[in-house]
Structures are given as C-alpha cells and as structure tokens.
N, C-alpha and C positions, 0 to 999 in steps of 0.2 A: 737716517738713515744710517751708514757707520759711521755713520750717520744720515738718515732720511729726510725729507719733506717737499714740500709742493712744487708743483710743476707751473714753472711758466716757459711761453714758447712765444716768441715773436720772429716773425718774419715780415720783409718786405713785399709787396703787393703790386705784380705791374696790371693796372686794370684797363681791361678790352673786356665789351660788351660779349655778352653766353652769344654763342653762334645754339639757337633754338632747335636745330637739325640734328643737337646731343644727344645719342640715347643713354647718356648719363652724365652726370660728374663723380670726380673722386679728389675726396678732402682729406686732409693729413691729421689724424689725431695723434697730440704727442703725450707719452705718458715721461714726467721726469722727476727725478728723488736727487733733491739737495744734502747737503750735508750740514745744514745750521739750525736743526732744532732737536733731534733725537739722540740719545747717544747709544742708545741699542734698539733690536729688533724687539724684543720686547715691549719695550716703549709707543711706540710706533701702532707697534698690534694692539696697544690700551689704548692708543689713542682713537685708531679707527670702530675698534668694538664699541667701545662708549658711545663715540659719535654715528655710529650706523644704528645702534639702539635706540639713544634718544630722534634720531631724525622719524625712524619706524613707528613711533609712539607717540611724537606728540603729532607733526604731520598727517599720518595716515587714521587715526583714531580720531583727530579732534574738526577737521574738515575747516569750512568756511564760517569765521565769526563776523557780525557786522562790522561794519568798514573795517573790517581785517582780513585778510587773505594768507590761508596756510598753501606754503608752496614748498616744495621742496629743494633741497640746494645738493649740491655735493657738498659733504661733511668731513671727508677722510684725507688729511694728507698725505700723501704720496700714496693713493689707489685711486684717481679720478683720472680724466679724460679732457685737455684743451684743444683746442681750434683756435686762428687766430683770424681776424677780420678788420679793414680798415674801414674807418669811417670819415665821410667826407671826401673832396678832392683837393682844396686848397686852404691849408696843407693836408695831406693824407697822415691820417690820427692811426694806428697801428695798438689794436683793443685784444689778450687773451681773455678765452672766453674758457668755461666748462661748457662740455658736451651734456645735455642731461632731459632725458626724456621722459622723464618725471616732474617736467616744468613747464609751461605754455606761453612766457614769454624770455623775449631777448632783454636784458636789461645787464648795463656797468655802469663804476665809478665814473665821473667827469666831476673837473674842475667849475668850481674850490671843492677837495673832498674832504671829511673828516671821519675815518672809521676809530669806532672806539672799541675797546677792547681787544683792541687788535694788536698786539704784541706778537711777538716773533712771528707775522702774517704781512704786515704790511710798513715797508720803510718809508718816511714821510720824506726821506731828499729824494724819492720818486715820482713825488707831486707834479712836479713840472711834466712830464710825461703823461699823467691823466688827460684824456680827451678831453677838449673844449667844444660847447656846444651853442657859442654864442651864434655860430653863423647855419645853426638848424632851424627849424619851422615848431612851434610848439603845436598839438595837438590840440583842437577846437572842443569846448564842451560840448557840443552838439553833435560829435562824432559819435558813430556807432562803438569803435574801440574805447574812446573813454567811458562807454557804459561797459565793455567786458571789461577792462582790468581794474574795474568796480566794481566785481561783480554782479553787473548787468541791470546796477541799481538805474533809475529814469534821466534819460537825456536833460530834462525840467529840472530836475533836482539838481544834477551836477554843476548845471547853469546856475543854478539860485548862490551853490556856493562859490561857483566863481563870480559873484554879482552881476550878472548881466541883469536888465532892470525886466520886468515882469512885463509888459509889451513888446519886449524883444523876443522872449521866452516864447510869448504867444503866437508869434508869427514866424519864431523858428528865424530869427537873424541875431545869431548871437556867436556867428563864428570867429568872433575877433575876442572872446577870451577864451582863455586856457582851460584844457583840463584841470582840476583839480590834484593837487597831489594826489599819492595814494601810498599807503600803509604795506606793506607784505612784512611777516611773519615766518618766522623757521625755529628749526628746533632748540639753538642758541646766537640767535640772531634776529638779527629786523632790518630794515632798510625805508626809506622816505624816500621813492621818486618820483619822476613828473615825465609824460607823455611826448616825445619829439617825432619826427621826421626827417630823414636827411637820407643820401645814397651811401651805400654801402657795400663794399666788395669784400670779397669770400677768396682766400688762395686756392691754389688748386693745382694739380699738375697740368692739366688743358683739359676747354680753355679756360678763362678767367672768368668769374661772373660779377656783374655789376647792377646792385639793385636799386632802382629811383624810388625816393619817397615810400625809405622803409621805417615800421616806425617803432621803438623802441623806449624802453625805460632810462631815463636819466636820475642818478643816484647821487646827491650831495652828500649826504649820510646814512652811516652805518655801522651796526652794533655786530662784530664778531666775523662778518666778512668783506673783505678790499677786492676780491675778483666775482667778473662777470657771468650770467650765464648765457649760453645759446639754446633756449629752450626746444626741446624736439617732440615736446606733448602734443598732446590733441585739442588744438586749441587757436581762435584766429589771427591770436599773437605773437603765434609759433612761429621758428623760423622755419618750416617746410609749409607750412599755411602760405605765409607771405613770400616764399617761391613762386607756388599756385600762380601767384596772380601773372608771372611772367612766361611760364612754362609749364601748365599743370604736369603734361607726360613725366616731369621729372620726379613729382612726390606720386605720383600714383605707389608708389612703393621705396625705400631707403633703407639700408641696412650698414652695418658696422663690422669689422673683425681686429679683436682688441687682442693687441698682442702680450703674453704674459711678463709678469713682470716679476711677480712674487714675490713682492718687494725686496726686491734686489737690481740695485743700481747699476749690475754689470750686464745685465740682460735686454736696456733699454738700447737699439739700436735702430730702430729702423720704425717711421710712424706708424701710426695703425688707419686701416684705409675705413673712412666712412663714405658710402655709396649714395647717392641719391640718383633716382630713377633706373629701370632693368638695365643689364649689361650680358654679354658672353666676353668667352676668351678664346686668345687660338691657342690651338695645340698643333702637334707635329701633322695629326690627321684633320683639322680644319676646325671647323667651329664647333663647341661645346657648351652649351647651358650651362651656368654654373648656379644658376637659382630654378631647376626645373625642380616638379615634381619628386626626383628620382633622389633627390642628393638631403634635399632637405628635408624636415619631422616639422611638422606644421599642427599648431592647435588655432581655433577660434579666439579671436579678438572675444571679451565679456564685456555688453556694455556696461556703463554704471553711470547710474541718473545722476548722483550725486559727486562723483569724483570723474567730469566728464574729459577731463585730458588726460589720464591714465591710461596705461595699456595694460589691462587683467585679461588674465587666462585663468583658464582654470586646473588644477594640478589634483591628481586623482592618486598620485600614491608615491613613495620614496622607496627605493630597494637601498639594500644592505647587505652586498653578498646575492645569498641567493634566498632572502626572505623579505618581501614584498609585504611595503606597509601602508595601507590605507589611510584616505585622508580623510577628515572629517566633510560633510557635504558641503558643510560653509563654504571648504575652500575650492570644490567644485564648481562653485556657480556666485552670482551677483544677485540679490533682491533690491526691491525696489527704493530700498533704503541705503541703496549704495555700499551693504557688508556684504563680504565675502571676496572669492578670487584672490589671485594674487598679481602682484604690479610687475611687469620685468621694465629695472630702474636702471639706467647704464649709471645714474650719481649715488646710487649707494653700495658702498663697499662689500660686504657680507649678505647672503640669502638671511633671511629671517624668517623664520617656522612656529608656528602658535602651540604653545608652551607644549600641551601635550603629545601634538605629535614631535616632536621634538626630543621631548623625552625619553619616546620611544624609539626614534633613530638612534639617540643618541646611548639606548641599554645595548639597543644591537649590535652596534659599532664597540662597546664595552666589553658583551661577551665574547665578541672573536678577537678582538686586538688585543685586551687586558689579561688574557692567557699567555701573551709574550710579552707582554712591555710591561712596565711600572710605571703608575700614573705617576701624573708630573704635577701632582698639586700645586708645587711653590709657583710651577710656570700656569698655571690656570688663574690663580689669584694676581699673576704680576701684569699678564696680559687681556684679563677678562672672557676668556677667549673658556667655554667649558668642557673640555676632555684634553687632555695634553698628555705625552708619555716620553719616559728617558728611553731613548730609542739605541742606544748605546749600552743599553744592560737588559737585553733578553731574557727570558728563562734558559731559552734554550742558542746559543752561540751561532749553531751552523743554521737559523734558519736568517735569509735575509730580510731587509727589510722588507713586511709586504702588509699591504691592507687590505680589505675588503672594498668589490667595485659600489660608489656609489649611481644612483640611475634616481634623474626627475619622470614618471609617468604622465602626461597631460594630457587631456580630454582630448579627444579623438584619436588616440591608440596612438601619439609620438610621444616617442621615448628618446630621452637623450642621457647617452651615457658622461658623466663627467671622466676628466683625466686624472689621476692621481693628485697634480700638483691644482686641480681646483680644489678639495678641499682636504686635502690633509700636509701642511707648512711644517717643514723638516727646517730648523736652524740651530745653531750654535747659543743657547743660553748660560748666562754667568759669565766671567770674568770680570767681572765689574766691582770688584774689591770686596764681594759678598761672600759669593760661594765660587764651588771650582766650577770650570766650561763642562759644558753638559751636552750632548746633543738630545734633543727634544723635536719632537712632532707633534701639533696639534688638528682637531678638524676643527674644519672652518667655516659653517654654520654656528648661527646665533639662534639663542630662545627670543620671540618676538613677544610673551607675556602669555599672560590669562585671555585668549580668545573671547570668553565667556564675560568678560567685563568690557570690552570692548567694542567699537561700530568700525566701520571703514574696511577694508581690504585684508585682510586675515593673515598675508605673507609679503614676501618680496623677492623677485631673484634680483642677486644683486650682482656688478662686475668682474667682482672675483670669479663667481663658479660662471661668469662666460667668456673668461680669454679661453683664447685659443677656437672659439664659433663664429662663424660668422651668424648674425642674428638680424633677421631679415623684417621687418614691418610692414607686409602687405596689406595695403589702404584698401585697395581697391576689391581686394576677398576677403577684408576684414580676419587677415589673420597673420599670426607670428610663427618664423621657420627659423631653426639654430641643426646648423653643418658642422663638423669639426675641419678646419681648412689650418693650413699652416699660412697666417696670419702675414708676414714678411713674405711668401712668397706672390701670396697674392696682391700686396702693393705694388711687389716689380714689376707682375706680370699686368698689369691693371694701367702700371707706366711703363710698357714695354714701346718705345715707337711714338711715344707725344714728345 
C-alpha cells in the first residue's frame, strides 16, 4: 500500500446466547491496507487485476472436478472484506475470517499449519495463535455434510474410505469414523481439510450470538492462502444456512454496505455493517424502512443447476453516458448447463464483462474520455488494469476532471447507477526512480475472456463497483436489491442505543 496489503481484524468476543426476539443482527466488516508488501498503487492494482482474472477464469469456467471442488476465495489484497469469530469456550480461539459469498462453506487454518507458498501472507512466529482443534467433535462419515462438501458423493463410499468395515456400512453404524479429508481447489491455491464441530460465536454490536455444534473446515495445509473464509453462498455449509438452524427469521434475508476504500489507507475508518435478517431505523419523524420496496432496485435471483451456491442475476445492459449497451442473452439468463448470468461476488475485486461486451464499453468510454485525456499506456501495462489516462494533461485545461456516468441495467428494469470512484481510480503514478509523478485515472472493469469458449456464469460484479450500496439478498423473494446509502452512517445509526 504506500504502501498496501491485507487486512486482518481481531477482536475480543464476550459470548451470550442471541436473544431469538432479534429482528436482526449487525456484524462488523473490516476492510484494512498494511504497509508491508506494495510499494506503490500501482503495484497493488497488478496485483488485484491479475488475481480477480485468474479467480474469474479458472473458478467460474471450470466448475466441479472429481474429488476436487472449485470454490472461490478472496484473491485481492487489500480489496476484500473480514469478520472475526471465536471458536470454542475454553480457551476462546479468536479466527479472521473473509466475508465471501461466492463460497458455501466456513473453513481456516488450525494448528499444526503449514501454508506453502505463502510468502509475504503469512508469518510462521504466528503459529501459536492458530486455532486448536483438538477439543472439537470431528464429522461422522455418515453424515449428510460429509456427502456435501464431497460433493454429494454416497454416504457408503465416504465410509469405505474412512474404513469402516462393510457390515457397519450396511446397517449404517459407522458414526465413529471420520469424514474423509477433502481437497478444495482455487484459482492459485488449494487446501487439504477435514470436517469438525464445535460452538462458535460471531461479534457483534448487540446481542452476541453463540452457535452450538457448528460445523466447519479444518485446514492443516495450504498452497497460497493462510486466512479463512466465512462462506455466505447458497449452500448447507454456509454460514447463514447454519444460522437457520437456530433463528431461521434471521437469514430469511442479509445484506452488506461496504464502505469505500479505494485503496487508500486514509479512508479506512469505520467498519462496514453486514446485516443479517430485516431491520428499520428511526428518524426524527419515527420509523422508516430502509429495505422497502421504495429505496432499493431489485433483480431476480437466476437459478443455476450447476453452480448451485452462487448468486446470478441477470444484467441486460451497461450505459456509458447517455448510450446504452446491450448484453449478449447469455448474460441475461442461466440454461440448464449452469452458463450464463452473472454472480454478485463480495470476494472478488473487479466486475469482470465477457470480452466483447466489454470491448464495447470499453470504445464508449474511449471516445468521450480520449478527447480529453491522453491514454496512459505505461499505466495500463504497469497495472493490467485496460484504459487508463494522464489526467493532468488535457487537450483542453479549463475543462475539469469529468467522465462519463457508468449505469449496470438488470433484468426487471433496476438500474443502478455507479459513483464515479467505482470505476474510474484517479492516483499519483511514477516516482519510483522511473519516470516523473503523473496523475492517472483508470476505469475499473476487467475483460473476463472469450465468452464463446467458455461454460459457467459469463460475468461477475465484483466489491469494487459495490462500495458505497448497501446490497441486500433477499432468500425469501429470491432476489438481490443495491441502494446507494452512506455506508459509516449507517453502522452508527444501526448502533445507535445497543
């Protein structure tokens, strides 16, 4: 960051049982930028493009291989989203987590860990600090959960490989061995872990929640990442799934409002509030909906048979200015083979757009901005990032800075307009012994590929272009709502009185 990089957040946890009578909770997401791996913004921006492309590509394109599971992670340092959770009571284990709803289960490191390839990610004198899990319950092969995060391979089978002897099999008494490890897969990483149980508490401004016999990934090893996630997919080893079991009213609906950051360390103040189950708020004049009808743009949930913990919608068109670009149908809709739609991911960095519509935003966006600015090639190839301009040598002096409004269209007529600072990133490039400082702007979409050669889910919107929304997951209507809300006002007002 001016250095950038990842966020961790630990806090202490005083745990009391959820009073059930909640018509909600609200959880702290923290977003935070280190200073011990980037040495400019630049950097930083190559790092996250790269990495939002590869996770887009191999993840969303390559699906489920046998006993392999492609799941998705947060890939971008210093643009993701943690939570922090304790596990256990004695002693109370204190685990950051990534927020990420493009994943279906909860799983971290615990002791002995060994991540490899993990250089400036994970310090190994913080080993002692990994969670111990000697005093949790491992996961029976004959559970239901250890056929999903196999997935969904035969109870029988899973047994066979944990040797339970073939008359145990038969009569279904085979709870005394273990799940089977199991394999997960990402776009430059992997992980080996094994199935537990143990209680678990979630911080929170009020009350506290405390969950019995929750059950989760344990991770010895791992190839490229040291931290965990909090999966918020659709899926039964989610952790709003496994709320359910204690509160359904509360996941009937969850939503987030991520506060910007733009990666810029000065800007990180205050956490970003993620909601689970309805809420209102007072005002001077009494109470106010802040999730009705009126406030939010709401599209259809898209099922998809094949990538069934995703959340696809479907997007019908991108403006530019005032010239409206249609999407291909793909990304309108899902067939039966699980292509098409696009995934709103809170763990990937950048929206990603299938090459040719993209291209075509990305002429529109060219012929009205490239009349003022001078593209910034050096900064496109330094950051991967492709349109960038010297923003500081106009043609013409007295016009200020200004772009063109971008606007996502989504199937059933919501329209969400973005803010300037979602996709177009104004920063200081150069002085780094190269060339002189420069001021530069880029937009901040990504080409997602050749559609046409590809399966799977055809886009993504990613966390960038939704700071500053609150972005709502209605289970219960099967659909996704994004508000523009000021983001710190509403965690005060949300802990206004607990």
């Amino acid at each position: 960051m001016a250095s950038f990089i990842f966020l961790f957040f630990f806090i202490s946890v005083c745990v009391t049982h959820l009073s059930l009578s909640s018509s909600e909770i609200v959880l702290p997401l923290t977003h935070s930028l280190s200073e011990t791996q980037f040495n400019h913004t630049h950097q930083l921006l190559k790092s996250s493009s790269v990495r939002s492309t590869t996770r887009f590509r191999s993840h969303y394109h390559h699906g489920h291989l046998h006993h392999r599971r492609q799941i998705s992670l947060p890939l971008s340092p210093g643009s993701d989203y943690t939570l922090s959770c304790s596990l256990g009571s004695d002693p109370v284990q204190t685990i950051s987590l990534y927020m990420d709803t493009g994943s279906d289960l909860v799983w971290f490191p615990c002791a002995p860990f060994e991540c490899i390839l993990c250089e400036g990610k994970y310090d190994s004198s913080t080993a002692a600090t990994t969670p111990n899990v000697s005093s949790s319950v491992s996961v029976p092969c004959n559970s239901p959960v250890c056929s999903a995060v196999h997935s969904s391979l035969p109870s029988s089978d899973l047994c066979a490989v944990s040797r339970c002897p073939l008359e145990s099999i038969e009569i279904s008494e085979c709870s005394s061995f273990a799940c089977p490890s199991f394999y997960y897969a990402y776009a430059d990483g992997s992980l080996i872990a094994r199935l537990y149980r143990d209680s678990i508490s979630i911080p929170m401004s009020s009350p506290s929640l405390h969950l019995k016999n929750f059950t989760f990934g344990c991770a010895h090893t791992a190839l490229g990442e040291p931290i965990g996630i909090a999966g918020f997919g659709r899926g039964t080893l989610s952790l709003p799934a496994q709320l359910s079991n204690l509160s359904p009213h509360l996941v009937n609906s969850f939503s987030y409002c991520l506060i910007s950051h733009s990666f810029d360390v000065q800007r990180i103040h205050r956490p970003s509030p993620l909601i689970l189950g309805r809420y209102s708020l007072d005002d001077k004049k009494g109470k106010q909906s802040v999730n009705g009808e009126e406030e939010f743009q709401y599209t259809s949930m898209l099922n998809n048979p094949k990538y069934k913990y995703f959340y696809c919608v479907g997007l019908e068109a991108v403006s530019v200015g005032g010239s409206r670009i249609p999407t291909p149908e793909r990304l309108k809709k899902v067939n039966r083979n699980g292509d098409g739609g696009m995934v709103v991911d809170s763990g990937t960095t950048f929206t990603m757009l299938p090459a040719r519509l993209y291209e075509l935003v990305v002429s529109e966006f060219d012929r009205r901005v490239g009349r003022i600015y001078e593209r910034a090639r050096e900064t496109e190839d330094q950051t991967g990032l492709g349109l960038c301009y010297y923003t500081d040598n106009s043609v013409d002096k007295a016009i200020p800075l200004k772009v063109p409004k971008v606007a996502f269209h989504f199937v059933g007529n919501a329209s969400v307009v973005l803010p300037t600072r979602n996709y177009f990133f104004g920063f200081t490039n150069g002085g780094d012994g190269v060339g002189r400082k420069r001021k530069v702007g880029c937009l901040m979409l990504m080409n997602g590929g050749d559609d046409a050669e590809s399966g799977g889910p055809m886009a993504t919107l990613g966390n960038y272009q939704q700071q500053g929304f609150e972005v709502i997951y209605d289970l219960e209507k099967g659909r996704v709502g994004f508000a523009r809300k000021q983001c710190a006002t509403l965690w005060d007002s949300l802990n206004r009185g607990r």
